[in-house]
C-alpha positions in Angstrom: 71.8 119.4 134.7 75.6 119.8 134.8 75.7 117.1 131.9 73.5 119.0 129.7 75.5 122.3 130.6 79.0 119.9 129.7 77.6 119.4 126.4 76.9 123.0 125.5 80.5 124.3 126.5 81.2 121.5 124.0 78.8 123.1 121.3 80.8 126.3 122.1 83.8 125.1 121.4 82.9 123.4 118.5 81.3 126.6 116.8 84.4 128.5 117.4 86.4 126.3 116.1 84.1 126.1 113.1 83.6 129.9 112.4 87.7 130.1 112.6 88.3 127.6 110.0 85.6 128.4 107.6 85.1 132.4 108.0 89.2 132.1 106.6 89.7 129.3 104.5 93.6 128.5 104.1 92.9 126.4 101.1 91.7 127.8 98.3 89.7 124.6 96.4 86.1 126.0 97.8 86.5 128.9 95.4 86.5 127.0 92.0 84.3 124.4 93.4 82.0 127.3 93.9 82.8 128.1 90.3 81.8 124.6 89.0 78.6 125.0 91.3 77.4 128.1 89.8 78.2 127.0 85.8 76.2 123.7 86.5 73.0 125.6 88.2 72.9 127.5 84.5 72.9 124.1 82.9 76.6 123.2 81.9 77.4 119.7 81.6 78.3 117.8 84.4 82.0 116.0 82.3 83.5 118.8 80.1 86.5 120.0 78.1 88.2 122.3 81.1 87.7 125.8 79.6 89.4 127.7 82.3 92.9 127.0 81.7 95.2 127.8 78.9 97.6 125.7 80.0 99.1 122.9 77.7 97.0 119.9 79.2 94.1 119.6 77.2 92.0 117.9 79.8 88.3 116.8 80.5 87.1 118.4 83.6 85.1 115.6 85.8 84.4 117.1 89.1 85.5 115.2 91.9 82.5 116.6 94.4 79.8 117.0 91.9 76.8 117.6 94.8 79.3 120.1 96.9 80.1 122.0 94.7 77.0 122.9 93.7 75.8 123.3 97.1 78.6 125.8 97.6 77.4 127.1 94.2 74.4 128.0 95.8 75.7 129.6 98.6 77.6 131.7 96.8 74.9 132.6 94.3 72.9 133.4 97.5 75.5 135.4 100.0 78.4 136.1 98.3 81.3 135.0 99.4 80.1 134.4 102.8 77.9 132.1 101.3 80.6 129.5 100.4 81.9 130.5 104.2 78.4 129.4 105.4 78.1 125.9 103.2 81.8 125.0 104.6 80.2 125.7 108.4 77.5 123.6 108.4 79.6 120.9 106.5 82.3 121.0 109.4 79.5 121.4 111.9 77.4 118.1 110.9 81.0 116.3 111.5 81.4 117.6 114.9 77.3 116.6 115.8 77.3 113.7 114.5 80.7 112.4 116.4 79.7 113.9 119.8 76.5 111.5 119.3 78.2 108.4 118.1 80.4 109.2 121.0 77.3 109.2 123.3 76.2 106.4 122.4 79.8 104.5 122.9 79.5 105.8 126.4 81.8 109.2 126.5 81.0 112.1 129.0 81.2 115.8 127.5 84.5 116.6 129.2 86.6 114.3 127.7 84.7 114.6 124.1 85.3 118.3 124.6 89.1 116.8 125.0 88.9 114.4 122.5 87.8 117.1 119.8 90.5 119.5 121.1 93.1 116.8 120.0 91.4 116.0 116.8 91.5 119.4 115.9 95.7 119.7 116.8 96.1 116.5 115.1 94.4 117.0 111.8 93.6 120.5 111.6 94.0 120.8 107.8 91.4 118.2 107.4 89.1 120.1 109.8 88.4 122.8 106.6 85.4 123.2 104.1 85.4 120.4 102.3 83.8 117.4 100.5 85.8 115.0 102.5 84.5 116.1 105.9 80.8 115.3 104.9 81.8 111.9 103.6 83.4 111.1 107.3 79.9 112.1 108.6 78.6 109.8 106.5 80.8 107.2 107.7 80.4 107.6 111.4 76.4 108.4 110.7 76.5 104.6 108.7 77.7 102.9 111.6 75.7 104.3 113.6 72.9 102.9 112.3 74.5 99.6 111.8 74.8 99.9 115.6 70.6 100.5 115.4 69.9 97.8 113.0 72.0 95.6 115.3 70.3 96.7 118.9 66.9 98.4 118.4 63.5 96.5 118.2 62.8 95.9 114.8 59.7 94.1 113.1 60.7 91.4 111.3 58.9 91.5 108.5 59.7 91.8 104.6 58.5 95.8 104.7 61.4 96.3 106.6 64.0 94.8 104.6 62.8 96.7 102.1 63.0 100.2 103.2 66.5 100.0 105.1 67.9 98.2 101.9 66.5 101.7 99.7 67.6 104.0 102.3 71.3 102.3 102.5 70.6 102.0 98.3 70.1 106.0 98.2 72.6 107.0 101.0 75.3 105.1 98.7 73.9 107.3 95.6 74.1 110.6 97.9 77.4 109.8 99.1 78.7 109.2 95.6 77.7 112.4 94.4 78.8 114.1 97.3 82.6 113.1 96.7 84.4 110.4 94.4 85.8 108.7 97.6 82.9 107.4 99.2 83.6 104.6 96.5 86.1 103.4 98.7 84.0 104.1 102.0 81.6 102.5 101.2 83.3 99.1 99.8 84.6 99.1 103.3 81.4 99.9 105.4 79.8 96.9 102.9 82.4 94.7 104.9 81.6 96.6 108.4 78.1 96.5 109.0 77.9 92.8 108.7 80.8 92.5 110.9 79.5 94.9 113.4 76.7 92.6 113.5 78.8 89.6 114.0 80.9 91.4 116.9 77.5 92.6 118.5 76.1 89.1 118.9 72.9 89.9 117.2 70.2 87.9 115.7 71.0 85.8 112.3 68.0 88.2 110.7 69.7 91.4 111.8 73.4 90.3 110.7 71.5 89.2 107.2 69.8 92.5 107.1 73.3 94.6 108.1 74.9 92.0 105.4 71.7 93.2 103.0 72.3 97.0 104.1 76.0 96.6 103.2 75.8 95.4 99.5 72.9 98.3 99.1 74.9 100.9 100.1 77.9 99.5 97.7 75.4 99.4 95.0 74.5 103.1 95.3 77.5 104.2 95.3 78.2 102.8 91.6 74.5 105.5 91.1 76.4 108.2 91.1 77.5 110.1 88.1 80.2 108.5 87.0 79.3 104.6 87.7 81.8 102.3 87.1 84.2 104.4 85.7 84.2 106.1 89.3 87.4 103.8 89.9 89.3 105.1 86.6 88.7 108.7 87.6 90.2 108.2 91.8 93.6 106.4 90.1 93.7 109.2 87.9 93.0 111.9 90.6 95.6 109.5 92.8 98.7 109.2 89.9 98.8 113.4 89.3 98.5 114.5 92.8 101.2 111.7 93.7 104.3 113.9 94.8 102.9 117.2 93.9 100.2 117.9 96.4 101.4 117.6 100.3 98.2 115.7 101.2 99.3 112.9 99.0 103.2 113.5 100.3 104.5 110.8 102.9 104.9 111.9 106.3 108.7 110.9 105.6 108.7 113.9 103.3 111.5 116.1 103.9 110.2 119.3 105.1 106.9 117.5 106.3 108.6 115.6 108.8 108.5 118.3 111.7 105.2 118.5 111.7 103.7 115.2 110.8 105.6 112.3 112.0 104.5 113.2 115.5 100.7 112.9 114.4 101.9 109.7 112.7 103.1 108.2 115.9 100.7 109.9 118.1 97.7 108.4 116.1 99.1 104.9 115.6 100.1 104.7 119.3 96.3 105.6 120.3 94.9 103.1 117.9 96.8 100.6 118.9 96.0 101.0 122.6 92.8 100.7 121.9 92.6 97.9 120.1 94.9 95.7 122.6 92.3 96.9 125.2 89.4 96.2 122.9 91.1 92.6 122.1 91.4 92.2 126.1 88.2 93.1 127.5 84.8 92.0 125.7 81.8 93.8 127.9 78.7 92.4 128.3 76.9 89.3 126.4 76.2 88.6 123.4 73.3 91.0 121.8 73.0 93.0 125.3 73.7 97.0 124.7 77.3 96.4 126.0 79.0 94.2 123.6 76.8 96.3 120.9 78.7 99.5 121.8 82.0 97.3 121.7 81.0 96.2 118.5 80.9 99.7 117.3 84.5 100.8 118.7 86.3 97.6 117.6 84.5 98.5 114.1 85.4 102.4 114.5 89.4 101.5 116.0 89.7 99.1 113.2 89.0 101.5 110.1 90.9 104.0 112.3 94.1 101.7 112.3 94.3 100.8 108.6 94.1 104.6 107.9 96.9 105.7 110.0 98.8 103.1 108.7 97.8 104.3 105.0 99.0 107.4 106.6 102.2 106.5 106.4 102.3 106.8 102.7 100.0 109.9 102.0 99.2 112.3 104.6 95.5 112.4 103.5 94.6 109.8 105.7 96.3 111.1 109.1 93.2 113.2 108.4 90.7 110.4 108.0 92.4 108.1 111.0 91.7 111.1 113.5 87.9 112.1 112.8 87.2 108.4 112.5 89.1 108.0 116.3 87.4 111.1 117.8 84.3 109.0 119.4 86.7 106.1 120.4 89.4 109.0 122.1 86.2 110.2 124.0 84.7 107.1 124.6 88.2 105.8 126.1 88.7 108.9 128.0 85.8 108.6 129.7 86.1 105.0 130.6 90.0 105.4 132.2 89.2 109.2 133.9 87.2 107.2 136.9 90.1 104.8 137.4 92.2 107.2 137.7 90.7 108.9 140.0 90.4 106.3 142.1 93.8 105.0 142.3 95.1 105.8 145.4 98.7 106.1 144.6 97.9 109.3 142.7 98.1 112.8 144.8 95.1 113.6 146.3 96.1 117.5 144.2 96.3 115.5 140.9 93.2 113.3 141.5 91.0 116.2 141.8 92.2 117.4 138.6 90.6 114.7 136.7 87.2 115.7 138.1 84.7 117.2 136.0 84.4 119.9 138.8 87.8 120.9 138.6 87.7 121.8 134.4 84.3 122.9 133.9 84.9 126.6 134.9 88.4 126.6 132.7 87.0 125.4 129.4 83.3 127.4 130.3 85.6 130.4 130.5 87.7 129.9 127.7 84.7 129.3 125.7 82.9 132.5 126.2 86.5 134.4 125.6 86.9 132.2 122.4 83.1 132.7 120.7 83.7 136.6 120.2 87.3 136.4 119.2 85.8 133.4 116.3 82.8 136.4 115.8 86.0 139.4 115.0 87.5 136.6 112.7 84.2 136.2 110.7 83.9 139.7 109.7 83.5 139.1 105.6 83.6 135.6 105.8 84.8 133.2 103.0 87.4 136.3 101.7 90.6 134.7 100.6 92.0 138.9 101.5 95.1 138.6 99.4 93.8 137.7 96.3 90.4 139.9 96.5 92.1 142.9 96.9 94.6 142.3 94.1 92.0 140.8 91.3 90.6 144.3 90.6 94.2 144.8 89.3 94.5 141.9 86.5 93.8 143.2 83.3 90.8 141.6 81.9 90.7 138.6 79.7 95.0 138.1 80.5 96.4 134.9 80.5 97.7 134.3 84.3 100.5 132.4 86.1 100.4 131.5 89.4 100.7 129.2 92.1 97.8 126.7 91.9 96.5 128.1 95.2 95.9 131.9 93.8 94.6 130.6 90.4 91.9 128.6 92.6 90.8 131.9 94.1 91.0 134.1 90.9 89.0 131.6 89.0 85.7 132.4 91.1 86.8 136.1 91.5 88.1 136.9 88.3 86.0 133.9 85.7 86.6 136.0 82.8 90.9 135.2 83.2 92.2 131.9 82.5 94.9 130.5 84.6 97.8 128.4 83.7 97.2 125.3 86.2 94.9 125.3 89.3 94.2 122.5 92.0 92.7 120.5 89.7 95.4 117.7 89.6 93.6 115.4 87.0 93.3 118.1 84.5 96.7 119.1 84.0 98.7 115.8 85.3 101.6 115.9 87.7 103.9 117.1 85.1 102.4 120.2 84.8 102.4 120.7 88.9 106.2 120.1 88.5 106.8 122.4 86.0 105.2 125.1 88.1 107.2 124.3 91.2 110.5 124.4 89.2 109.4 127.9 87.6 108.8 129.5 91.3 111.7 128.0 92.9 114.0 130.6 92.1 112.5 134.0 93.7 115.3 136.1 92.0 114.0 135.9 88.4 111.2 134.0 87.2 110.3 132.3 84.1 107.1 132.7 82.8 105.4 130.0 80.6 105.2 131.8 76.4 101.8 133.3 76.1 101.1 134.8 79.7 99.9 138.5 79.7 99.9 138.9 83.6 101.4 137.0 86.2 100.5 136.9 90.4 103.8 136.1 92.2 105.1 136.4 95.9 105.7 139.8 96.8 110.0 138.6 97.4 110.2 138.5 93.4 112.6 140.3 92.1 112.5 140.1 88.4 110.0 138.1 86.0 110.6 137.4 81.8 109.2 135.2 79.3 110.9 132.1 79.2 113.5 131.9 76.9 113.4 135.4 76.4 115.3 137.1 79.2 115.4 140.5 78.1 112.0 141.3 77.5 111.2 143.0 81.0 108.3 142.6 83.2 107.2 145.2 85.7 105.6 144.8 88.9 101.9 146.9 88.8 100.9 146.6 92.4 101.2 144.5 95.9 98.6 143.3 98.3 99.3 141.0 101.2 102.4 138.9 99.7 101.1 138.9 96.4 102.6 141.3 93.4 101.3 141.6 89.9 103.5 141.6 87.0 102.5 142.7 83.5 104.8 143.2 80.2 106.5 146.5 80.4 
C-alpha cells in the first residue's frame, strides 16, 4: 500500500514539473512548429520554398519534426495557444511514464526514482521542454524495453511471430522518423542494441535472431519516413548551421557556458562511469533468468548513456540525451545501494534512518501537494510566450521584422501575416546569417538594421536603432512590453 502511495507522490511531482515547463515554454520553436502544423493540415507541401522570411537565404524549408508539428498544429487549431501547451504536456509526460516503468522493471523503488527524476530534471532541465526530441527518447527507452520482452517473456515460436514483431519494429522505425529527423541516428544504434541486449541477457539463439531481426526492421523504417535516404543530408545540414550559433550545439567549454554546464558534464560522466565499473564487476543471476535480463538492460541503457555524455563534451545537446537515457539506471542504482547503506553499521544510527523510506515520504508528500497548485497559478493561459503576445498587436501589418531568432519564432504563429528576418530555423538561413544577427545586437547603444526592414522588436536597453549604412535616418521606439520595444521609421 505504501508502494502504490510512493508512486503517486511520484506522479505528483512529475505533473508539476510538467505543467511548469510547458504552461511557460522558454523556448520559442513550438510556436512555428505550430505554424508548420497548421499550413500542412490545409494541404501545403510537406518540402517548400521558406515563405516566411525575407531574409537573404533563399532556402527550402524541410521540417525537421514533420508528425510534431502537426500534432502541435492540431492543438493549436483546437485550444489556442493552450493547445500547443497541452501537446508539449503529454509529450514530456509519456517520457516521465515510460522511464518510471523501465525503471520498475530494472528493479527501482519510487523514492529514489522520485530522486532520480529530481536530478534529471536539475541536470538537463532545458531538454525537459516541449519538444520533438523528448518523444524520440521515449521511443528509445520504450524500444528496449521491449527488447528486454522479446528477450524474457514466453513467446511461441513460430513464423507468425516473427512476422508481426518484425512489422511492428518496421512501423515504429517509420513513426519515429516522422516524429523527428534524429531517430535516424537512434535507431542505427538501437539496430546494434537489441541484438546485444539479447546476447548480454543469455537468451535463446531464436530470441537473439529475432531481437537481431527486430533491429534491422526498425533501421529499415526509419529510412520510411519522408525524407528516406536523404534523411542523412538534411541532419549534416541541420548539424553545419547550428554549429557555433545555437548553445545546444555549443561545447560545454564555451566561454560563458562553462558555469553552468561543465558541472553537468562531470556530474553525468562520473555517474555513468560508476555504473558501468559496477555493472563490469558484478553479473546477477544466470544466463536467461530475469536477473541477468534486467542487467542486460542497464549495461545496454549505461552504455548509450556513456557515449552521449561523452558526445556531450562537444555539443551540449547530448548532456540532454545522456541524462533522460540514465534516469531508470540513477533509480535503479539508488535503489540497489539505499539498503546497504542502511545497514552499515559504521553509519549514525540519525543518518541511517534518514535513508528510510519512512523518514522522506511525509517531506516529498508535502512538498508535492504545496507544489501542484503553485504548477496550477503558473498555467493560467498556458502556452503564452507574454512578452511577445502583448507587443504583436503593435507591429504594423505586413512589415518586414528584425529580431532575435527567439521573438521571430513566436511572432511567426502570432503574427503569420509579417515576415521575419531569420528564425530558429538553422538550415534555412545557414550559420552565416545567425552570425550576422548576433553581431547586429551586440551593441545595445545603436543598432543596425538589415536594408529593407519596416519594424524592428529589440530589447527594451536599446537606445537608438537606423538602417545600416544609413545612420541618420532615425528610428523611434512605438511601445514596450516585458523587455521587448518596438521600433518603426520615424
Amino acid at each position: 500500500m505504501r508502494s502504490r502511495w510512493d508512486w503517486i507522490v511520484l506522479g505528483g511531482w512529475v505533473t508539476a514539473l510538467v505543467v511548469f515547463r510547458a504552461a511557460r515554454m522558454t523556448e520559442r520553436d513550438p510556436y512555428w512548429q505550430a505554424r508548420d502544423g497548421i499550413e500542412r493540415l490545409s494541404g501545403t507541401s510537406l518540402i517548400r520554398a521558406d515563405s516566411w522570411s525575407w531574409g537573404p537565404a533563399d532556402g527550402i524549408f524541410r521540417p525537421t519534426s514533420p508528425l510534431w508539428n502537426t500534432m502541435l498544429g492540431l492543438g493549436h487549431e483546437s485550444l489556442g495557444l493552450a493547445g500547443i501547451a497541452l501537446v508539449g504536456a503529454l509529450g514530456m509526460l509519456g517520457y516521465f511514464v515510460v522511464a518510471a516503468i523501465t525503471a520498475r522493471r530494472l528493479g527501482a523503488r519510487p523514492l529514489p526514482t522520485l530522486a532520480a527524476t529530481v536530478l534529471v530534471a536539475v541536470l538537463a532541465l532545458p531538454m525537459v521542454s516541449p519538444r520533438a526530441t523528448i518523444v524520440v527518447q521515449t521511443l528509445l527507452l520504450a524500444t528496449l524495453a521491449l527488447g528486454h520482452a522479446l528477450a524474457t517473456r514466453p513467446l511461441p515460436r513460430r513464423w507468425s511471430t516473427y512476422a508481426a514483431v518484425t512489422f511492428a519494429a518496421a512501423v515504429l522505425g517509420m513513426l519515429g522518423a516522422w516524429l523527428h529527423v534524429s531517430w535516424a541516428v537512434t535507431a542505427l544504434g538501437l539496430a546494434g542494441a537489441l541484438p546485444l541486449l539479447a546476447l548480454l541477457a543469455g537468451a535463446a539463439r531464436w530470441r537473439t535472431a529475432l531481437a537481431a531481426i527486430v533491429g534491422v526492421a526498425l533501421a529499415v523504417g526509419s529510412l520510411l519516413g519522408p525524407y528516406g535516404w536523404s534523411v542523412w543530408r538534411l541532419l549534416l545540414d541541420v548539424s553545419s548551421a547550428s554549429d557555433g550559433q545555437i548553445i545546444e550545439w555549443l561545447s560545454p567549454f564555451t566561454a560563458g557556458l562553462r558555469s553552468r554546464w561543465l558541472p553537468v558534464v562531470l556530474v553525468l560522466l562520473m555517474l555513468a562511469v560508476v555504473s558501468t565499473v559496477r555493472l563490469a564487476r558484478y553479473r546477477d543471476g544466470t544466463p536467461g533468468s530475469r536477473e541477468r535480463s534486467r542487467w542486460a538492460l542497464e549495461v545496454v541503457l549505461t552504455a548509450i548513456g556513456l557515449v552521449s555524455a561523452v558526445a556531450g563534451l562537444v555539443a551540449i545537446r547530448f548532456l540532454g540525451v545522456a541524462a533522460l537515457t540514465l534516469l531508470p539506471v540513477f533509480a535503479s542504482r539508488l535503489s540497489a545501494a539505499t539498503p546497504g547503506w542502511r545497514a552499515n553499521p559504521a553509519r549514525s544510527e540519525a543518518l541511517r534512518a534518514r535513508l528510510r523510506a519512512a523518514y522522506w515520504r511525509p517531506i516529498v508528500t508535502a512538498v508535492a501537494v504545496l507544489l501542484l497548485p503553485i504548477a496550477l497559478l503558473r498555467s493560467v493561459d498556458p502556452g503564452t510566450p507574454l512578452a511577445e503576445a502583448e507587443i504583436a498587436p503593435s507591429l504594423p501589418r505586413d512589415c518586414l521584422l528584425f529580431t532575435d531568432p527567439d521573438t521571430a519564432g513566436a511572432m511567426l504563429l502570432l503574427r503569420p501575416d509579417v515576415k521575419v528576418w531569420i528564425d530558429m530555423r538553422t538550415e534555412v538561413h545557414g550559420s552565416q546569417a545567425y552570425a550576422d544577427t548576433r553581431r547586429r545586437l551586440t551593441n545595445l547603444r545603436a543598432v543596425p538594421l538589415p536594408r529593407g526592414t519596416t519594424c524592428a522588436l529589440l530589447p527594451a536597453s536599446v537606445a537608438s536603432a537606423h538602417i545600416d549604412g544609413d545612420p541618420a535616418a532615425a528610428w523611434s521606439r512605438l511601445t514596450a512590453a516585458s523587455g521587448l520595444s518596438l521600433w518603426v521609421p520615424a
